[in-house]
Structure formats: structure tokens, C-alpha cells
C-alpha positions in Angstrom: 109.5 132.6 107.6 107.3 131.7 110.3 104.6 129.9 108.1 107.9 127.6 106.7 108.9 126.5 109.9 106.2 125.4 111.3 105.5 123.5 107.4 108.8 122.1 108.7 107.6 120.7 111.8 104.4 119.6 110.2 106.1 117.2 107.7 108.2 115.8 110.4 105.2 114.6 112.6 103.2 113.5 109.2 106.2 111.1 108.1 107.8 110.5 111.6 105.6 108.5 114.2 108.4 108.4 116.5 107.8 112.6 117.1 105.8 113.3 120.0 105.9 117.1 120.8 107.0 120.3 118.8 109.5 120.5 121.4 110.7 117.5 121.0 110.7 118.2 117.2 112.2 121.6 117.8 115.4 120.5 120.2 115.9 116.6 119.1 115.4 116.8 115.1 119.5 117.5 113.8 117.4 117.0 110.0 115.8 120.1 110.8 118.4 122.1 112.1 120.4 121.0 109.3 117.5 122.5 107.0 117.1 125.6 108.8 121.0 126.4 109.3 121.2 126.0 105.1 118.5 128.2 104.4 120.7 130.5 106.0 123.7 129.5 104.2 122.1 129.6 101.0 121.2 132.9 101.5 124.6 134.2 102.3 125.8 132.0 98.9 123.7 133.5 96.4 124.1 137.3 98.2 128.0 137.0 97.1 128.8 135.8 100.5 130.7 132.8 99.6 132.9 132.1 102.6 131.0 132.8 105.0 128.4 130.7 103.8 130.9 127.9 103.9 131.9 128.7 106.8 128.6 128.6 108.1 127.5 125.3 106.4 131.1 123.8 108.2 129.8 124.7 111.8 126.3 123.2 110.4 127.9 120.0 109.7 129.9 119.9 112.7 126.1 120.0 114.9 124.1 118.0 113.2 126.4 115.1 111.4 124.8 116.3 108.0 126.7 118.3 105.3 124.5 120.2 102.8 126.8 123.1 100.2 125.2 126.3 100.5 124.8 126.5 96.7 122.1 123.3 96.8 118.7 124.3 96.1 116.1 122.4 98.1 112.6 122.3 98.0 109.7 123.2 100.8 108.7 120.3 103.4 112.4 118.4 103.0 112.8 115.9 105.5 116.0 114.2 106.7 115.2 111.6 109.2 118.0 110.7 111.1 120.3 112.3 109.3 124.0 111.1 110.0 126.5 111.3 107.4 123.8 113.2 104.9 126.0 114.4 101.9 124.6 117.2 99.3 126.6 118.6 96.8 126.7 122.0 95.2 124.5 121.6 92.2 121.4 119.2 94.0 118.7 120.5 93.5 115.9 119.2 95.7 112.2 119.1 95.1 109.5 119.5 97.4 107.5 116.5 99.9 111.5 114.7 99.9 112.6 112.7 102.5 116.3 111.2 103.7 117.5 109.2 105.8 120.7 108.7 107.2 123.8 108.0 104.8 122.5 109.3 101.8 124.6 111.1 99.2 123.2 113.2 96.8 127.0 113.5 94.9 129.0 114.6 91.4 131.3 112.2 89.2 132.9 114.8 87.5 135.2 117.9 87.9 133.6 119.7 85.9 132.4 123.2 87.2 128.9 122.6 85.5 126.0 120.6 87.0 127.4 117.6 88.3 125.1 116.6 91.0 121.5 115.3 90.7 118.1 116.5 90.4 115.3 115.1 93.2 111.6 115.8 92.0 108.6 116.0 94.1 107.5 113.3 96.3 111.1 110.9 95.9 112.2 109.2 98.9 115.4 107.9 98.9 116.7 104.7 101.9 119.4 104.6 104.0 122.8 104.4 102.3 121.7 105.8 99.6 123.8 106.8 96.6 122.7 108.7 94.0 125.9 110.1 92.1 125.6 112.1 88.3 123.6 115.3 86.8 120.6 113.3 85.9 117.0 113.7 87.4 114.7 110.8 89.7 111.8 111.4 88.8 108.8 112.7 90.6 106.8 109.9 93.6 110.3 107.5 92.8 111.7 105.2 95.6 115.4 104.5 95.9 116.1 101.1 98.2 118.6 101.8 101.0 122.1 101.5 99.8 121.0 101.3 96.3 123.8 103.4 93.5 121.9 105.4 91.5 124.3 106.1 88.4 121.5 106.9 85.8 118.2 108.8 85.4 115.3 107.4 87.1 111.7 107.2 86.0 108.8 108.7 87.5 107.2 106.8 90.4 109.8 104.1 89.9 111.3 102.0 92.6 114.8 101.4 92.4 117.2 99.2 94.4 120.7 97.3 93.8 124.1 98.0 92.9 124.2 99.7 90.0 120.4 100.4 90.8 117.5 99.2 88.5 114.0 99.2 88.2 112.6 96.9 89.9 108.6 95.9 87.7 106.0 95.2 90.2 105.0 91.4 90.2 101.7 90.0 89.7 99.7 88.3 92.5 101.2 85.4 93.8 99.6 81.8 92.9 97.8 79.8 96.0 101.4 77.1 95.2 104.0 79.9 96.0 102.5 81.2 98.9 102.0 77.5 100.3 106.0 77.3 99.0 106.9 80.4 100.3 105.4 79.9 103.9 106.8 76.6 104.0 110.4 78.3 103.7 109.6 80.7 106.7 109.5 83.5 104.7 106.9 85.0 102.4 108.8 85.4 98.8 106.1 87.7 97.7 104.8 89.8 100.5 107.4 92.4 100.6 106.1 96.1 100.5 105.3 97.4 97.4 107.7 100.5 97.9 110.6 97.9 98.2 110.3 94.1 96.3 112.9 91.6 96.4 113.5 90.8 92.8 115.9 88.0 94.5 112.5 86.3 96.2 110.7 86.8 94.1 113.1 84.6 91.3 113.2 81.9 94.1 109.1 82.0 94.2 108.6 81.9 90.4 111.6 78.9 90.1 109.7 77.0 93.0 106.2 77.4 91.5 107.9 76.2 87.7 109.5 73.1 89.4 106.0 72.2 91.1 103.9 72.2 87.7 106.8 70.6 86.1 106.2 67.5 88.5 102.7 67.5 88.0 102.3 67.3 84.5 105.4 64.0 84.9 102.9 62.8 86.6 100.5 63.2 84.2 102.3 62.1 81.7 103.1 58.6 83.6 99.6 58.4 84.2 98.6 58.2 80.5 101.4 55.7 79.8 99.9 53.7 81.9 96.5 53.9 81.1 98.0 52.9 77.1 100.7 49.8 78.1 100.1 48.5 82.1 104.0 47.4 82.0 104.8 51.3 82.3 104.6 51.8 86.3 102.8 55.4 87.5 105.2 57.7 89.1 104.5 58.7 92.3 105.9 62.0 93.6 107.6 62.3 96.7 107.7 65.4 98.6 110.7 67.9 98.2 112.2 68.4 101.2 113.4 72.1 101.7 115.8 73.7 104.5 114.2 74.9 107.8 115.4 78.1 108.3 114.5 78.2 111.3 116.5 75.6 112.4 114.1 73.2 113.5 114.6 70.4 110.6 113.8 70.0 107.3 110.3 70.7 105.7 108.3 69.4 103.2 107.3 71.3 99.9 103.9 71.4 98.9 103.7 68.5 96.5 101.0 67.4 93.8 98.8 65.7 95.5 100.3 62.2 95.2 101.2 60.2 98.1 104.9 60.1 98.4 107.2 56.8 97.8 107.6 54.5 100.2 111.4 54.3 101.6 112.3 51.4 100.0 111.2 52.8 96.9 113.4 55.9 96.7 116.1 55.6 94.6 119.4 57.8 96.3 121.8 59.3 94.6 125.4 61.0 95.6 
């Protein structure tokens, strides 16, 4: 008992740089205390004490904010950072190296009496928010994106996020173009962590970069008419101005190369 505790307070100082002390871990964790006070009321479940093991998962709950059923099983080094409104039902069962944070559910969709909660593997960390409702298993090293609902089975190592959550693929390295673009828009559309892409920036960055070689090659194109019949007049390009987000006006998009049209030139519409 004394080697698992202080595993305990070993994985909260490896994936916790906020912890300082073991006392501090000790008095000011309520993820741990949670962990410790079901091991407890686990024991008492599967020894035929079934009400007092509730009863002693209630006073639990009422301590540390975080409400785990005595009948879950739950895997060595768990880690619940934060913890507030932590939810897990009867039939979780919890792998080992797993870590929470606060306002996850680990719930049922069903009345049946069977398995109705999920499965965690190894290694799965799962956001803030968190839903993760059905009898199915996430696979082992999967991430799940705060506030994602996880309705169905989830892949090994996969990273999920969205509502219902999906699979997010992992992108290929941005072009030179869309990080130009995407620093231009005050945000970089492709360098989000690799545990948690956008798949909304990174539509925007692939749209932006398919509008920029569509206006070179028009370019092209009204080049080589005008190489083959001089009455044809060369397009020239003018910069696409984009939002500031920042609030500090509007800012120009990387453009082709070309110098943009003079103002009497441009043509406005609406």
C-alpha cells in the first residue's frame, strides 16, 4: 500500500508542474484523495459491502467535488487534475498512466444492468469537459479534446475532438504560402499541438493556399494570351485584403508576386 501511494504522488509531480512539495501534493490534491478514498470503497463493494461503500464514495464526493462508484475499476498511476465535477460510472473501467481533468464523465446510455460505461486503456488522456458516454473502449496513447462527446469506440493513439467526436488525421507540413497567410491573419492555422489540431484552421489554411495558386496560374494564363494577341491586356493581381484581428486595420494577403492595380484601375462591386 505504501509503494502505490507514493506511485501516486509520483505521477502527479511527473504530469503536474504546478506541484511543488509532497505536502503540498498530499493536503492540496482532491484528485488524489478522490483516488485513495475509492480504493477504499471499491474494497468494501467487491467484499459484499455495498452500502457502505456507497455511502463511503457519497462522503468522498462531498470532499473532493469528484464522484467515482465504488464498483469502477481503475488502473495504477490514475491522475485527476483538478478534478471538479469528475463523474465515473459503475462499469468504467480505467487503465493505467490515465489522466482527467476537471468535468469529465466517464458515463452509461442505457438502463441496462450490463456494462454500460466505457473502457479507458493505457496511456489515454482525456480534456476538460469531457464526455465519453457508451460500453465501448478508447484505445490505448488516445487523446480526447476538452468537451469533446465521445459516443463511439476510439482508435488506438487517436486524437479525438468535436461534438459527436471524430478523428481528427494529422496534417502534412504547412507550405511557406499558408504560413505567410496564416501569420498575416494573427494566428498560425497550422501550429496547433499535435495532441490537439484544429480541423476548422486548418480548412481555412488549405482554402487560403487553393485561392492563392488559383490567382497565379490567372495570371499565367493572361500572360500567355498576351504573348499570342497584344489586344488581350495582362492581369495584374491586386492584393487580398483580409481582416485584422487584432483590430488595427485591414491586412494584405500574400499575393503572387505582381504589383497590385492602380486605384483607378479597380473595378468595385456591391
Amino acid at each position: 500500500m505504501i509503494f502505490r501511494i507514493r506511485e501516486d504522488i509520483r505521477s502527479v509531480f511527473d504530469r503536474d508542474p504546478a506541484a511543488r512539495t509532497t505536502w503540498e501534493v498530499l493536503t492540496c490534491y482532491p484528485g488524489l484523495h478522490a483516488i485513495w478514498g475509492q480504493r477504499i470503497s471499491h474494497w468494501l463493494w467487491t467484499h459484499g459491502f455495498k452500502w457502505l461503500a456507497r455511502l463511503h464514495s457519497n462522503l468522498s464526493r462531498w470532499l473532493t467535488g469528484i464522484e467515482i462508484h465504488p464498483g469502477a475499476t481503475i488502473g495504477r498511476r490514475f491522475f485527476i487534475d483538478h478534478g471538479m465535477g469528475v463523474v465515473i460510472g459503475e462499469t468504467a473501467e480505467i487503465g493505467d498512466d490515465v489522466t482527467l481533468y476537471q468535468g469529465v464523465t466517464l458515463g452509461g446510455v442505457s438502463w441496462n444492468k450490463g456494462k454500460r460505461h466505457p473502457t479507458i486503456g493505457n496511456h489515454v488522456v482525456v480534456g476538460a469537459g469531457a464526455k465519453v458516454l457508451g460500453p465501448f473502449t478508447v484505445g490505448e496513447g488516445a487523446r480526447i479534446g476538452s468537451n469533446a462527446v465521445v459516443v463511439k469506440e476510439v482508435p488506438p493513439g487517436a486524437t479525438v475532438v468535436g461534438i459527436p467526436a471524430r478523428v481528427v488525421q494529422e496534417a502534412p507540413p504547412p507550405s511557406e504560402k499558408v504560413v505567410a497567410i496564416a501569420k498575416t491573419l494573427g494566428f498560425d492555422a497550422y501550429g496547433l499541438s499535435r495532441d490537439m489540431p484544429d480541423p476548422v484552421a486548418n480548412a481555412i489554411g488549405s482554402m487560403l493556399e487553393h485561392i492563392q495558386v488559383l490567382d497565379e496560374r490567372l495570371v499565367q494564363v493572361c500572360r500567355l494570351l498576351h504573348q499570342m494577341d497584344s489586344r488581350m491586356p495582362e492581369l495584374e493581381m491586386s492584393k487580398l485584403e483580409l481582416p485584422d484581428f487584432c483590430g488595427e486595420g485591414k491586412v494584405p494577403m500574400p499575393a503572387t508576386g505582381e504589383q497590385p492595380l492602380p486605384e483607378s484601375k479597380v473595378r468595385r462591386t456591391g
